[in-house]
C-alpha positions in Angstrom: 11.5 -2.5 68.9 11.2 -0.3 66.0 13.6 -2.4 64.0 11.0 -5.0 64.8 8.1 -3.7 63.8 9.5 -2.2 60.1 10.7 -6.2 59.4 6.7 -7.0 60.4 5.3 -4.3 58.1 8.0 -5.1 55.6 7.3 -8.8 55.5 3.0 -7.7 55.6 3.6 -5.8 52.5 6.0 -8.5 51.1 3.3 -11.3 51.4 0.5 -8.9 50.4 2.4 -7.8 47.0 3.2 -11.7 46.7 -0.3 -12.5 46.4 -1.6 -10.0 44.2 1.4 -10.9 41.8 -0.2 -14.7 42.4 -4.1 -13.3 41.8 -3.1 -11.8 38.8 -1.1 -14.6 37.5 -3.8 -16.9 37.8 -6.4 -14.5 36.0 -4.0 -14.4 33.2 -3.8 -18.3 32.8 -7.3 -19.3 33.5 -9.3 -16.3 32.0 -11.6 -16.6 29.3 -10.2 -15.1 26.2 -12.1 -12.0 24.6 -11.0 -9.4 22.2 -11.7 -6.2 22.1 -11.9 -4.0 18.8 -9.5 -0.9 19.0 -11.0 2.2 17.9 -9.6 3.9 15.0 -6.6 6.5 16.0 -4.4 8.2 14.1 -1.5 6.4 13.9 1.0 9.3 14.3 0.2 9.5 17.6 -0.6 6.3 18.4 2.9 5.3 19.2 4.4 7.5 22.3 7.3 6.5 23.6 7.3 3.0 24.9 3.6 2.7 24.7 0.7 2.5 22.8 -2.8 4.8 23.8 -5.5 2.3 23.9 -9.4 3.3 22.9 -12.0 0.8 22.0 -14.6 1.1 19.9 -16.9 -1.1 22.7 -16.1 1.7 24.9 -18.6 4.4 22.6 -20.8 2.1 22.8 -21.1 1.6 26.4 -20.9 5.2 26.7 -24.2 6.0 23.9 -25.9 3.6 26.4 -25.4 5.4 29.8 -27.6 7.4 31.4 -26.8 11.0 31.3 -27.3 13.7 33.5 -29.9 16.5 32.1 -27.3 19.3 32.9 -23.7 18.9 32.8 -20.7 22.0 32.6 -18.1 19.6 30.3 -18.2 18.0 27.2 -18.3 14.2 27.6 -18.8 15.1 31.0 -22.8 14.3 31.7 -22.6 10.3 32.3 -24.4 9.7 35.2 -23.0 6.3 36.3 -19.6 5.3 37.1 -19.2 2.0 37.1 -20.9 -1.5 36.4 -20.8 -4.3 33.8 -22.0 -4.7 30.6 -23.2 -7.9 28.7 -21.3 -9.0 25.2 -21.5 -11.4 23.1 -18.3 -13.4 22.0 -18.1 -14.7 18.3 -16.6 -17.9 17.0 -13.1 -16.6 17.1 -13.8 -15.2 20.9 -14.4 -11.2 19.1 -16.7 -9.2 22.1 -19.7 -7.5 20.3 -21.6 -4.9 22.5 -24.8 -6.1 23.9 -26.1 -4.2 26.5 -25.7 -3.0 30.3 -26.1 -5.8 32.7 -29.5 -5.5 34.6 -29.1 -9.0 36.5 -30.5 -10.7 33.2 -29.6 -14.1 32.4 -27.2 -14.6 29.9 -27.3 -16.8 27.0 -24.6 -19.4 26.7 -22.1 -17.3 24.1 -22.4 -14.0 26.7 -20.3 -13.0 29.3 -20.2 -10.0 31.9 -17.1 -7.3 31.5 -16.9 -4.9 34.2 -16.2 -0.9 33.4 -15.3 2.1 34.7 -15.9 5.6 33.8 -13.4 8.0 34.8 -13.0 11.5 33.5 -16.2 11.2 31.4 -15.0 8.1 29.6 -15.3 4.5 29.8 -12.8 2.2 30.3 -11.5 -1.3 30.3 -8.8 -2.5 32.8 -6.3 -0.5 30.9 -5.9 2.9 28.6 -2.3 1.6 27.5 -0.2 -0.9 26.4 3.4 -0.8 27.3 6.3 -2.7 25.6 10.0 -2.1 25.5 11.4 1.4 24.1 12.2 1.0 20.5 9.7 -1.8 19.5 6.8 -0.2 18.9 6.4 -1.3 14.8 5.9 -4.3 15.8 2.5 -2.9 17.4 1.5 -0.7 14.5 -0.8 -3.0 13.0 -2.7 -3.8 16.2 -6.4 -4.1 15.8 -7.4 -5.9 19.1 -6.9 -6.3 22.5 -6.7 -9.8 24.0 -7.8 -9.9 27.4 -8.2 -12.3 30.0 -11.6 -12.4 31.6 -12.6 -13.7 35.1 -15.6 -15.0 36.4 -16.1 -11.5 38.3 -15.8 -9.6 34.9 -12.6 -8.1 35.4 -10.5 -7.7 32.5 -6.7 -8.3 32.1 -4.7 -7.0 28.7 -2.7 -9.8 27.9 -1.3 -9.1 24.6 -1.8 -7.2 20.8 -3.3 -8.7 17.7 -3.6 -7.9 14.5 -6.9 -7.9 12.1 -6.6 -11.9 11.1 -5.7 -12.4 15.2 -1.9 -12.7 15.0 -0.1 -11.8 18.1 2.0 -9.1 17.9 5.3 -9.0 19.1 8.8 -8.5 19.0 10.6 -11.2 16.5 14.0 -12.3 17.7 16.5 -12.3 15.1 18.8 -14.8 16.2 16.6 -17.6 16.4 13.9 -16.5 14.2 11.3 -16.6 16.6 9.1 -14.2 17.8 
């Protein structure tokens, strides 16, 4: 009997991983494209290991906006919401410029939602890292923006580096010259 029920949980959490792997798949092929501007960091510590620390500079902007609490014990500490979206504005070359928190407005045609989170005092977007495999990261140093994948709910998926003219980044392989 017990056997029985840990191959029933076993196959639950099989099929549930399954479809979250699926979910996210699809987000990734079907999102709308937006890029978001890294903030400036100093690039000996950008690179860690077998990732890159992500900041953006959309993410000060958000935060200026928030309401604050009147009294707070910690710097960076005194943002009184947590969560929500926020409305930008995506350029010709699909470049995310900060318009406002969302206030169930209507949104021109070139605006989009992009849902965010604060934790810890600071706002985020889906991710505070990018990870690649150990040993490549100068093919990353010259990241300027994030590409993400956008849903229809806001959510945000990284999907890859780019550089300041909105070349991917990546690893080039050397025995077929391609990247």
């Amino acid at each position: 009997m017990a056997n029985k029920i840990a191959l029933i949980s076993l196959a639950i959490i099989l099929v549930l991983v399954n479809w979250s792997i699926a979910n996210k798949e699809q987000h990734l092929a079907a999102g709308r494209i937006v890029y978001l501007d890294l903030a400036p960091v100093d690039p000996r510590s950008l690179m860690q290991g077998d990732y890159m620390t992500l900041r953006f500079r959309m993410a000060n902007e958000v935060y200026n906006a928030l309401p604050k609490k009147k009294e707070y014990k910690r710097w960076r500490r005194n943002v009184d919401a947590t969560d929500g979206y926020i409305v930008v504005r995506l350029d010709e070359k699909n470049i995310a410029e900060f318009k406002g928190l969302y206030q169930d407005q209507a949104l021109a045609k070139d605006e989009i939602l992009m849902r965010y989170r604060v934790r810890n005092g600071a706002v985020k977007f889906a991710t505070n890292a990018f990870f690649f495999q150990e040993g490549h990261g100068k093919y990353y140093q010259s990241a300027r923006y994030g590409q993400f994948r956008v849903d229809d709910s806001g959510e945000l998926l990284l999907a890859a580096m780019y550089d300041e003219k909105l070349n991917k980044l990546e690893p080039v392989d050397k025995a077929s010259s391609k990247p």
